[in-house]
C-alpha positions in Angstrom: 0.0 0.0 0.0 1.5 3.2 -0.9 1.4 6.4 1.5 -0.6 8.7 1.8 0.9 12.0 0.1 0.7 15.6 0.7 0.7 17.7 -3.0 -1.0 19.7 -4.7 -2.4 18.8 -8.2 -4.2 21.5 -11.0 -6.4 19.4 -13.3 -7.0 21.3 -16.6 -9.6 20.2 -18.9 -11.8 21.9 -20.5 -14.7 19.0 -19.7 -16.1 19.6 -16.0 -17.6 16.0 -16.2 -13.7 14.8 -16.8 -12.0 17.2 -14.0 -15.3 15.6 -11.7 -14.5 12.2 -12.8 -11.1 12.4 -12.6 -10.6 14.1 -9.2 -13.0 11.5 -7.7 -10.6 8.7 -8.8 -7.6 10.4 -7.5 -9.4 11.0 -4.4 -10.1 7.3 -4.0 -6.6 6.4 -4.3 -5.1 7.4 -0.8 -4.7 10.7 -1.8 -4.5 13.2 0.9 -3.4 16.4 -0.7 -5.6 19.1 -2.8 -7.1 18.9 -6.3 -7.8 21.8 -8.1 -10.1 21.9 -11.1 -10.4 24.2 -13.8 -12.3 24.4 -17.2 -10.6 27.3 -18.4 -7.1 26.8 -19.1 -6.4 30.6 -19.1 -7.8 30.8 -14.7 -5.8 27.7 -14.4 -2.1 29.9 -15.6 -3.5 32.8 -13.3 -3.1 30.7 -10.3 0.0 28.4 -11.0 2.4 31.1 -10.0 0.4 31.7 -7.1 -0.4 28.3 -5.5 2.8 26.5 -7.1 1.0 22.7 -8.1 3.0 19.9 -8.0 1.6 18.3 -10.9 -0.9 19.7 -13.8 -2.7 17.2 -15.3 -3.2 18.9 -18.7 -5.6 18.5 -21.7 -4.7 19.1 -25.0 -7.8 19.7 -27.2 -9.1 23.0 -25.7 -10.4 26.0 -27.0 -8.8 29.5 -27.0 -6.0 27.8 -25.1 -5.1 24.2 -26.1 -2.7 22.0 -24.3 0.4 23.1 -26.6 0.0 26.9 -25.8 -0.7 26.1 -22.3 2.8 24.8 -22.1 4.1 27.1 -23.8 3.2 29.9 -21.5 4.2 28.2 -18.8 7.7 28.1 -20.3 7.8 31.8 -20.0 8.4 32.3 -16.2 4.9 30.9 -15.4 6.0 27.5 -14.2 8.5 25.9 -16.1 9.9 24.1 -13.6 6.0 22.5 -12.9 5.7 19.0 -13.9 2.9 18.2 -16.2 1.3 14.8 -17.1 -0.7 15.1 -20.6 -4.2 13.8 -19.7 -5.8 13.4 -23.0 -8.2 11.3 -25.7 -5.6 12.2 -28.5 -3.7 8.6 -29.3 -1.7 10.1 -32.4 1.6 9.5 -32.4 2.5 13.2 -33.1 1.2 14.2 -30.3 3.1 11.7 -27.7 6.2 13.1 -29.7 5.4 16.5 -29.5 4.7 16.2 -25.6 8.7 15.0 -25.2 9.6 18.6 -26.6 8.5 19.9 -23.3 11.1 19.8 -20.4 8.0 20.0 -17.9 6.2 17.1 -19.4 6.8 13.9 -17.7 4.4 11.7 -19.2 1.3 11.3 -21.3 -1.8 9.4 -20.4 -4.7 8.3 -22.8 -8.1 9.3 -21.1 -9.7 7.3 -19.4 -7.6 8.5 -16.6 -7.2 5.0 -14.6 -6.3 4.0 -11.1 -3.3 2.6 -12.2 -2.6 5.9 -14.0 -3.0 7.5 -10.5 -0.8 5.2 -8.6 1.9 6.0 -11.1 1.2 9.7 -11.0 1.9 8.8 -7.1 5.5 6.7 -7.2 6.6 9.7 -9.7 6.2 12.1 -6.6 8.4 10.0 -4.4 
């Protein structure tokens, strides 16, 4: 059984029924810190500098801000030193690839966001 952990993690998805989903399942799983949704990508940059997330579990088919420009502004000063997880339904191979250009990203899950996805997310915080 792993222990419990104390972090902080920004779900960004534009989908409130997958930011409810998926912070119920990462609730489930022993974990003890906080889980902050947002549906708009641009509130969620506002308060990265600010509340300093351990992990953002990041879309990348959004509107106005997708998952790529996301990144990218985070690059600039807003949290580049943030690790981000790519939670998304895209299974091209591009993508994956693209995601590796991106010191911050550390891996990329296919949605359904899974317990086992979770428990990863956990040992990578160790």
């Amino acid at each position: 059984m792993l222990e419990t952990l104390q972090m902080k993690i920004f779900l960004v998805d534009d989908q409130k029924i997958s930011n409810f989903i998926n912070k119920r399942l990462i609730e489930s799983c022993s974990f003890e810190g906080e889980v902050i949704t947002f549906e708009d990508p641009e509130k969620a940059l506002g308060e990265i500098k600010l509340l300093r997330p351990d992990f953002v579990l990041l879309d990348i088919n959004m509107p106005e801000i997708d998952g790529w420009r996301f990144l990218d502004m985070m690059e600039t000063g807003l949290g580049e030193d943030i690790k981000v997880i790519m939670v998304t339904s895209s299974t091209n191979p591009v993508d994956k690839l693209k995601a590796r250009e991106y010191p911050q990203v550390i891996d990329y899950f296919v949605k359904p966001l899974s317990k086992e996805m979770v428990f990863k997310l956990m040992k990578m915080a160790c």
